[in-house]
C-alpha positions in Angstrom: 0.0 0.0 0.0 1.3 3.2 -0.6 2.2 5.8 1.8 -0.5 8.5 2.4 1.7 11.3 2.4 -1.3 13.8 2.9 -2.0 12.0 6.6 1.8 12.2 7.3 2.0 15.1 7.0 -0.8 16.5 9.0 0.0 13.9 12.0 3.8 15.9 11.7 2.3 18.9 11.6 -0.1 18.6 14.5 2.6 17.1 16.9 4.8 20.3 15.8 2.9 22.7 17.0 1.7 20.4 19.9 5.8 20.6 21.0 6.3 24.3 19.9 3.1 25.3 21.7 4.5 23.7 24.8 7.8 25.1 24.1 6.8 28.4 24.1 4.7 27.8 27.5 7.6 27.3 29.5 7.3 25.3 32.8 4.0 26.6 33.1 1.6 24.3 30.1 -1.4 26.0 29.4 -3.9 25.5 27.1 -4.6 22.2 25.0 -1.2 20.5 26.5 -2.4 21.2 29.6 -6.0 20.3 29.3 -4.6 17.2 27.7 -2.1 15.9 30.4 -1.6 18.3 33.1 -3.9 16.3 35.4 -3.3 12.9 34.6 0.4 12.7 34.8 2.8 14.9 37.1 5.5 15.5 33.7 9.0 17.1 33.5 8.4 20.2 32.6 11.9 20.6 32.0 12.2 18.3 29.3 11.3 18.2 25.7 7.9 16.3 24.9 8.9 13.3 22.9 5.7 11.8 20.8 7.4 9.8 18.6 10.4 8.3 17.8 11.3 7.4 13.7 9.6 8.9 10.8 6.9 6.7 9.4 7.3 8.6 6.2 9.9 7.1 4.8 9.1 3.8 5.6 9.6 1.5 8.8 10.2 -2.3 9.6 8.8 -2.4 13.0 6.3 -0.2 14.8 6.5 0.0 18.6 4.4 1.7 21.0 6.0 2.8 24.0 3.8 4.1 27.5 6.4 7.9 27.6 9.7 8.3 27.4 10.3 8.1 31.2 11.9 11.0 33.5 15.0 12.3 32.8 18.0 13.0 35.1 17.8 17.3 35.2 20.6 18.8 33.6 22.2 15.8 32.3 21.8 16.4 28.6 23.6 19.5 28.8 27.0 18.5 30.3 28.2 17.1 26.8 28.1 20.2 24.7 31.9 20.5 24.5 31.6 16.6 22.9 30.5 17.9 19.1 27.5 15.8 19.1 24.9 18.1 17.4 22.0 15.8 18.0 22.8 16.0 21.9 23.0 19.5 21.7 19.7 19.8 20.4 18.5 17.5 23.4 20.0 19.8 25.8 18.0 20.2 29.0 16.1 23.3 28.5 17.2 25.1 31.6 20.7 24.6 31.0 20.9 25.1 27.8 24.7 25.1 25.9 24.0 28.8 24.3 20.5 28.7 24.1 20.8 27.1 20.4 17.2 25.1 20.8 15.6 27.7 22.7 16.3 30.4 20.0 15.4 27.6 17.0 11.8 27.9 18.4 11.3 31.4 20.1 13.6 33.6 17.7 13.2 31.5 14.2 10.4 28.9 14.9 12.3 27.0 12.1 12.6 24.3 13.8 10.0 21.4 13.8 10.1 18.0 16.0 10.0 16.1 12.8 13.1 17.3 12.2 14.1 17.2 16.0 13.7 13.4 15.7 15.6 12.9 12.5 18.7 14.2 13.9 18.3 12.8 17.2 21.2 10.3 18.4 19.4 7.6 20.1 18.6 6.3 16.6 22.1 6.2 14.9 23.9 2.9 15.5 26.9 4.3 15.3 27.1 5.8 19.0 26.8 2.9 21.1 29.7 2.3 22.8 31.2 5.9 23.4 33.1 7.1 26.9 30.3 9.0 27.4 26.6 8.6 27.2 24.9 10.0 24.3 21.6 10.7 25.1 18.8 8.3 24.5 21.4 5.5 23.2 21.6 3.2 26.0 17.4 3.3 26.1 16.9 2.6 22.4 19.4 0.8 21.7 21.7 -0.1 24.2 25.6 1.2 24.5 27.1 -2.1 24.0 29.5 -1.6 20.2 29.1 -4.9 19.4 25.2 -5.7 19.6 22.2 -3.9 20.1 20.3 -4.0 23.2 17.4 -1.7 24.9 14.3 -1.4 23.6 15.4 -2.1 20.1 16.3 -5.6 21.6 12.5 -6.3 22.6 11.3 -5.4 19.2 13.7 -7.4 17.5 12.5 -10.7 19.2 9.1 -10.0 18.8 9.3 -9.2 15.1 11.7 -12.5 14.6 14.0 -10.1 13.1 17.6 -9.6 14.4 18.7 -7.4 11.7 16.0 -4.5 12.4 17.5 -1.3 12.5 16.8 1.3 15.5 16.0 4.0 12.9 13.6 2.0 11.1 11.2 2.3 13.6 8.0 4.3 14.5 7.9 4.4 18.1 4.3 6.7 19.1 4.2 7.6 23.0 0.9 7.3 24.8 2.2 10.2 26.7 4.7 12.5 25.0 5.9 13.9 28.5 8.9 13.0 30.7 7.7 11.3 33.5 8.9 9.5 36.9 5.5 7.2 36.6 2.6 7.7 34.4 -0.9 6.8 36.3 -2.1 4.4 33.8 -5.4 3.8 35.5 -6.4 7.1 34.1 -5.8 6.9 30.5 -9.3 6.2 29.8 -9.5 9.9 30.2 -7.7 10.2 26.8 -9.0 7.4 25.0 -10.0 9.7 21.8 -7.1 11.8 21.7 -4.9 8.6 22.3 -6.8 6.5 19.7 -6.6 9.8 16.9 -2.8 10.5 17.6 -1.1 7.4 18.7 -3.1 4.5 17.8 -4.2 5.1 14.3 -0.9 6.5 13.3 0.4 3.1 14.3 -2.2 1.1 12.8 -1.3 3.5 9.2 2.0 2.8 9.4 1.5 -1.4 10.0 -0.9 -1.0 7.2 1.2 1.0 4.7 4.2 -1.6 5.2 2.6 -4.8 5.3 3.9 -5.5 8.9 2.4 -8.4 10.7 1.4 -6.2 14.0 2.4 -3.4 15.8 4.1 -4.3 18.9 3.5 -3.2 22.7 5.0 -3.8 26.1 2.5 -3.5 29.0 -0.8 -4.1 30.3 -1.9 -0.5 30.2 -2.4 -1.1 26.5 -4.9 -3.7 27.1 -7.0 -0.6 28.3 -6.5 2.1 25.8 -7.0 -0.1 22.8 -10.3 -1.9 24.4 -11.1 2.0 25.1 -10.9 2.8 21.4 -12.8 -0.6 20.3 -9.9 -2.6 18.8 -11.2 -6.6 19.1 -9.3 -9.3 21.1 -8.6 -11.6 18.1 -6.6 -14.5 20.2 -4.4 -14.7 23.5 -1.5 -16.7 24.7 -0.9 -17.3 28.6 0.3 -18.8 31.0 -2.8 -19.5 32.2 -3.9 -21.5 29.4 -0.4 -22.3 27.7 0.7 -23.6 24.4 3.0 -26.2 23.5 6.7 -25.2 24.6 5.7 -22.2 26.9 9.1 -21.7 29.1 9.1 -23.0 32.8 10.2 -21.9 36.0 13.1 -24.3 37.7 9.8 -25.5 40.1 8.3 -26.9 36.9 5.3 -24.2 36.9 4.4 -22.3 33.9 6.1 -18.9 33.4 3.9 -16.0 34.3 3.4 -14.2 30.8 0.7 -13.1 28.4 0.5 -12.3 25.0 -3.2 -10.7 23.4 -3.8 -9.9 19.6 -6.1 -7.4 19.2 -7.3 -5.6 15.4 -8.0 -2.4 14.4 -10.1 -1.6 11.4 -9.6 2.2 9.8 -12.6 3.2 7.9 -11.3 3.0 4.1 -7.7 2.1 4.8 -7.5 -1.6 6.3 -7.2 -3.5 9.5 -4.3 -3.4 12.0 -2.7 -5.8 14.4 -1.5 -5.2 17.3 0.6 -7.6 20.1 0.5 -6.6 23.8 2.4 -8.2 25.8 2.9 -8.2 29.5 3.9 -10.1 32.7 2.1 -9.7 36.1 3.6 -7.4 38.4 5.5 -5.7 36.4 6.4 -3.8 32.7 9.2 -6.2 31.6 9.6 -7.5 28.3 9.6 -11.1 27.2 13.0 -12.8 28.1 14.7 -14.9 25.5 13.2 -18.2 25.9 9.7 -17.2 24.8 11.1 -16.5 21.3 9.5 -20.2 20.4 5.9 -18.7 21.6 6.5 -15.6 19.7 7.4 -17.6 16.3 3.8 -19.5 17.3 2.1 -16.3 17.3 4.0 -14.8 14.1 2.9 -18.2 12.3 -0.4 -17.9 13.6 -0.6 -13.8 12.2 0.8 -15.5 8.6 -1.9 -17.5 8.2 -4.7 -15.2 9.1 
């Protein structure tokens, strides 16, 4: 199918103003970013909103959605400006800015959009793993390890089957664009339509437009938000009521995990798959030794 480049570029365009508009507010959100998120989650307000991660534009491989990019550490994006990594610049935490070069892109120019933000951002070049320092983002992406990726790219790579899967050819949406020490996930229902019109649908385009077998998701909170928006549980996988080869624990008991399929239908565009995936207790991906259930599941997608 080929890429609607009309849709693209309006979800861009929205989620540019949606980070200059809360640019330009400061630490103090107002308006529609605040109405949005203010009181539902306790953000960063010293930190860049981060949407999305990859540009679904030019085509992905893999489409993960992530719950928000997690809070952090104040300051710590500016202590490398002396290290000539532009794309860490750019990151810099916006009270301690290295010369105030992102502050003056948006309030002197407005030049500068997130789309391009993203495309220059480190955390999806390969190339930096491994440096003395941490470049910002790398190590949660993709891991800091030279010789093989790790992070979240890892997780995505074993539930796709695909161990060659570049960290920039993904489209990673955020339910919640904002920094975060913990998002309260039992609220989300109060964002169910803005969720399903800017995170989930652009998810379900892009697995559409590439002829991916799902879009892939890490956590139980997703469970919520796409039963919110009236996605259908197609199958499910648990420990509860396992397959063939589901992993055990050294006691002999089944390994606590669950896997549900649910599909999206997009009025004149296709249905979408997506895989949620979660563990009791906690937000942990699969480990290695469900990688037989996962080929199960891909097998079972193939056929449908």
């Amino acid at each position: 199918m080929a890429i609607n480049k009309k849709y693209w570029k309006q979800y861009s365009e929205f989620w540019d103003e949606f980070v200059k508009h809360w640019f330009l507010s400061g630490a103090n959100p107002q308006g529609r970013v605040s109405e949005l998120y203010s009181e539902v989650v306790d953000f960063n307000a010293d930190e860049l909103p981060e949407p999305y991660l990859g540009d679904p534009r030019n085509g992905v491989d893999a489409v993960f959605l992530n719950l928000n990019p997690g809070m952090s550490v104040k300051g710590k994006y500016g202590a490398f400006k002396d290290k000539n990594l532009e794309a860490t610049k750019f990151y810099s935490n916006i009270n301690n800015q290295p010369n105030g070069w992102l502050i003056k892109e948006f309030k002197d120019t407005a030049k500068c959009s997130y789309r391009e933000f993203i495309a220059r951002w480190s955390c999806l070049n390969p190339k930096l793993r491994g440096h003395e320092f941490e470049v910002c983002g790398v190590n949660w992406w993709q891991g800091n390890d030279p010789e093989k990726i790790g992070g979240r790219m890892s997780w995505v790579r074993q539930i796709y089957g695909d161990d060659e899967l570049c960290p920039s050819r993904v489209f990673a949406p955020e339910i919640c664009p904002f920094h975060s020490p913990k998002f309260p996930t039992s609220r989300l229902q109060n964002l169910a339509g803005f969720i399903g019109e800017h995170v989930i649908v652009p998810a379900a385009m892009a697995v559409i437009e590439n002829g991916l077998p799902f879009a892939v998701a890490v956590g139980e909170s997703y469970v919520n938000v796409l039963s919110n928006i009236g996605a259908q549980l197609e199958n499910d996988w648990s420990s509860s009521a396992p397959v063939k080869g589901w992993p055990k624990r050294n006691n002999g008991d089944n390994k606590k995990r669950t896997y549900k399929l649910y599909s999206l239908n997009i009025d004149r565009i296709g249905c979408a798959r997506f895989l949620v995936t979660y563990a009791q207790g906690g937000n942990n991906p699969p480990s290695e030794d469900f990688k037989p259930i996962e080929a199960a599941i891909r097998q079972y997608v193939a056929r449908k």
